[in-house]
C-alpha positions in Angstrom: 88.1 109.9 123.4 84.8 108.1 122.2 87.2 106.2 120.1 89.3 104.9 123.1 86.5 103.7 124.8 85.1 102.1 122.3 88.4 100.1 121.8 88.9 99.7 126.0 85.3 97.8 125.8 86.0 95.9 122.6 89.0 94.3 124.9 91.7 96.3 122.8 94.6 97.3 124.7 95.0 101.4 124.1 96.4 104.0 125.5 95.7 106.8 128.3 94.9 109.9 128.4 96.0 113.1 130.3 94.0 115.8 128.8 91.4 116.6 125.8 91.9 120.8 125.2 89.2 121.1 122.6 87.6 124.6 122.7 88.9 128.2 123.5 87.5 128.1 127.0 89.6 124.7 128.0 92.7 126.4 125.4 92.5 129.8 128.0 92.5 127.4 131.5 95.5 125.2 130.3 98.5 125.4 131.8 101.2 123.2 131.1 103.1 123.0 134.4 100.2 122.2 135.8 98.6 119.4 134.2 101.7 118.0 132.2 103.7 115.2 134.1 107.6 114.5 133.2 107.1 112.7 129.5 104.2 113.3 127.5 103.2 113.1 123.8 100.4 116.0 122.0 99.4 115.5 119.0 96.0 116.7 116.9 93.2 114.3 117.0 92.1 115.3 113.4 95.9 114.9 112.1 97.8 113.8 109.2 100.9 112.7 108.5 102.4 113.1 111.5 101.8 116.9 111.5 101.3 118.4 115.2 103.4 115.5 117.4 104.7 117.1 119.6 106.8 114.5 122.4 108.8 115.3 125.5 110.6 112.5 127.3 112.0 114.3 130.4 111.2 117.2 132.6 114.0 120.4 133.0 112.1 122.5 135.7 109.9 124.7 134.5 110.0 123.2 131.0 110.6 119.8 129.5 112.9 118.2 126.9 112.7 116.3 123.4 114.6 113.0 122.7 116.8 115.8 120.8 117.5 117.5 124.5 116.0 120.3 122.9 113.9 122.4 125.0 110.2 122.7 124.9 109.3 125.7 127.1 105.8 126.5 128.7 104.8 129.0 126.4 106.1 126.6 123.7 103.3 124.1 124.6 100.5 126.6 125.3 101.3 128.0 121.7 101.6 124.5 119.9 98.1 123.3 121.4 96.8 127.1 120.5 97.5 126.0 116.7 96.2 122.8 117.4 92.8 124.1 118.3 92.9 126.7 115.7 93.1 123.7 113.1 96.5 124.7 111.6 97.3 120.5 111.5 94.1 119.2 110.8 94.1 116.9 107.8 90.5 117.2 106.6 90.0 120.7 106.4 88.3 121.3 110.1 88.2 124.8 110.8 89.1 124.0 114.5 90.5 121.0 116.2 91.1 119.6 119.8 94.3 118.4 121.5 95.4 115.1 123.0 97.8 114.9 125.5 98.5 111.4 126.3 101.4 109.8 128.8 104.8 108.9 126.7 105.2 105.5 125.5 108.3 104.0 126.4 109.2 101.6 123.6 110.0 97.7 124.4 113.7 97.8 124.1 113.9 94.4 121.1 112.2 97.4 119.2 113.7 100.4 120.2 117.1 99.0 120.0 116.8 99.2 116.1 116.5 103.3 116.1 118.4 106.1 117.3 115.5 108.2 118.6 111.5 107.6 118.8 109.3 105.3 118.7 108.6 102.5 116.2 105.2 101.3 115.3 102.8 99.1 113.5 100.5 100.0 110.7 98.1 97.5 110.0 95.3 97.7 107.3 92.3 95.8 108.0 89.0 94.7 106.2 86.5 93.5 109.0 88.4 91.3 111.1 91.0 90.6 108.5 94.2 91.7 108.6 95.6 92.2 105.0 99.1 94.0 105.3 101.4 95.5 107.7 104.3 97.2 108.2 106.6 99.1 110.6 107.7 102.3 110.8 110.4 103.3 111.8 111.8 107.2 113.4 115.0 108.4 111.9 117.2 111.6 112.7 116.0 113.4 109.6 111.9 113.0 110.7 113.4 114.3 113.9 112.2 111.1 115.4 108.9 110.7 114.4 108.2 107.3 112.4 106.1 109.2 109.7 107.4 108.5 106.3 106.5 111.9 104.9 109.0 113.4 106.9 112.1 110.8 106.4 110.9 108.0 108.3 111.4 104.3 107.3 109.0 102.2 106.1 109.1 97.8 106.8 107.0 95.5 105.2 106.2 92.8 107.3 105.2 89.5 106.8 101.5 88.5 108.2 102.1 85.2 108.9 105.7 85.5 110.8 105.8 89.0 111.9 109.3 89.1 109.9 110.2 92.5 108.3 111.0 91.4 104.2 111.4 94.8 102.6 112.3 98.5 103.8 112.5 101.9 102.4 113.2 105.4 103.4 111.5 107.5 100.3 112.5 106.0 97.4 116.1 104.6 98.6 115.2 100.7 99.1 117.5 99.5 102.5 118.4 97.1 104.5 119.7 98.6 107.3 118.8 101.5 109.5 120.6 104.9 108.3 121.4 105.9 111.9 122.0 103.0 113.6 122.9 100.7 111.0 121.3 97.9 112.4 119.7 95.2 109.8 115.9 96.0 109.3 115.9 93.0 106.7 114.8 89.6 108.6 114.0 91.2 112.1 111.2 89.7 113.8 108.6 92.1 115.6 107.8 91.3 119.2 104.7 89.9 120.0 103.7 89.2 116.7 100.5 87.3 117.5 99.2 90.3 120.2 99.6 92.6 117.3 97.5 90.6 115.2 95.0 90.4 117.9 94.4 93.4 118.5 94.6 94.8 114.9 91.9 92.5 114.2 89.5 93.6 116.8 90.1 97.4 116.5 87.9 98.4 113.4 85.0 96.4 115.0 85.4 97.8 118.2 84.7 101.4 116.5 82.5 100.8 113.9 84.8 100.6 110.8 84.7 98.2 108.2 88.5 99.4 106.9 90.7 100.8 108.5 94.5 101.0 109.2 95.3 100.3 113.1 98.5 101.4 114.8 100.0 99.7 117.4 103.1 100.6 119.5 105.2 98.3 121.9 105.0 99.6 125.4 108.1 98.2 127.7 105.5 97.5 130.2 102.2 96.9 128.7 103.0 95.4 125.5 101.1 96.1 122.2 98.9 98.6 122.4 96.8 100.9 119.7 97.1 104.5 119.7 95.1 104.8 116.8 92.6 103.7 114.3 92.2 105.5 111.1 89.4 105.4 109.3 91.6 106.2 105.5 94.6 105.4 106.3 97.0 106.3 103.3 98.2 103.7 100.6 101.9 104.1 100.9 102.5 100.4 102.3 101.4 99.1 99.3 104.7 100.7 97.5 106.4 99.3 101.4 105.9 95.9 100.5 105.1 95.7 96.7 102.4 94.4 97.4 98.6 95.7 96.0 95.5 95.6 98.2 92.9 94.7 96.5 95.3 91.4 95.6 94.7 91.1 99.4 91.7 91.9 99.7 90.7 88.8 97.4 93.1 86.6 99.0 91.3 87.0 102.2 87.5 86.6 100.6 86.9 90.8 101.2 86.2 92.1 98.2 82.4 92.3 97.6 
């Protein structure tokens, strides 16, 4: 939360919030059918790698539904954001954790139109207010639409300068198309390439970070937005774009 408004008074656009279940007491109050609306994301705010996301787009009476049309029930939720508390998807060893529930993003449709299920985003690494590298990621059926690349996702390299995707992989398969869709990844052009810069560019100021990796989603309404910033964001992108960082990193005058 203290990382959202931070961002909200740096002028970064960011996402809401619903609800911030961070202790037992809050964990032994929640009820889902009560506080939840009809599309909703949870996810771990000490997470990694994607571990702990869980996303409903629609409500089925008393319980909701994924992308999948799988059911989520209510005791489904309460259980999930029981073993988000307890810690079970924290990445840096936290013996307890607290649960985010933020609103559903529903993606621009330019961007959406190149997956099956999900939502793309953005990962930016920045140095100061440099950007350095980016690139996309984007949900497939086997990361059970999640855009982490860990669990099957596709990763883009984009260009800083155009916003044009120039390389993409899923594992260690090179592609050129998406696997699901098979639309062309190769020579797409991101929407609102500029806003993403923006706003990648502010975001490690607005929190305090001298490095960090921003990502941004495309909202069909609000545009770009940040969902979050992360303060070691993993080195993967480098084998995305074949590119190295610290090359970057010189290039742009921020290596001290």
């Amino acid at each position: 939360m203290a990382a959202k408004v931070a961002l909200v008074e740096g002028g970064v656009a960011t996402t809401g919030t619903i609800a911030v279940i961070s202790g037992y007491g809050q964990l032994s109050s929640f009820r889902p059918e009560a506080i939840l609306p009809d599309s909703w994301a949870i996810k771990p705010a000490r997470g990694s790698q994607g571990d702990g996301i869980l996303l409903a787009v629609s409500r089925k009476g008393d319980h909701w539904a994924k992308g999948s049309g799988k059911i989520i029930t209510r005791d489904e939720v309460q259980n999930h954001v029981r073993r988000i508390v307890d810690g079970q998807f924290s990445g840096d060893a936290a013996s307890d954790d607290a649960a985010l529930i933020e609103p559903l993003i529903r993606a621009d449709p330019t961007f959406a139109s190149l997956v099956d299920d999900g939502l793309p985003d953005i990962r930016v690494i920045c140095r100061g207010t440099s950007p350095l590298m980016a690139m996309a990621r984007f949900p497939t059926n086997e990361s059970d639409g999640k855009a982490n690349l860990h669990q099957g996702g596709i990763g883009a390299g984009v260009d800083l300068a155009s916003g044009v995707i120039f390389r993409a992989k899923q594992g260690k398969k090179v592609i050129t198309h998406h696997p699901d869709t098979g639309r062309r990844l190769i020579g797409f052009r991101i929407p609102h390439w500029k806003k993403v810069m923006e706003i990648a560019s502010l975001s490690g100021p607005a929190v305090g970070l001298g490095y960090c990796g921003v990502d941004i989603v495309h909202d069909i309404n609000e545009g770009p937005m940040v969902i979050e910033v992360n303060a070691h964001p993993g080195i993967e992108i480098q084998n995305t774009t074949m590119q190295g960082l610290r090359g970057k990193m010189i290039e742009a005058g921020e290596v001290f």
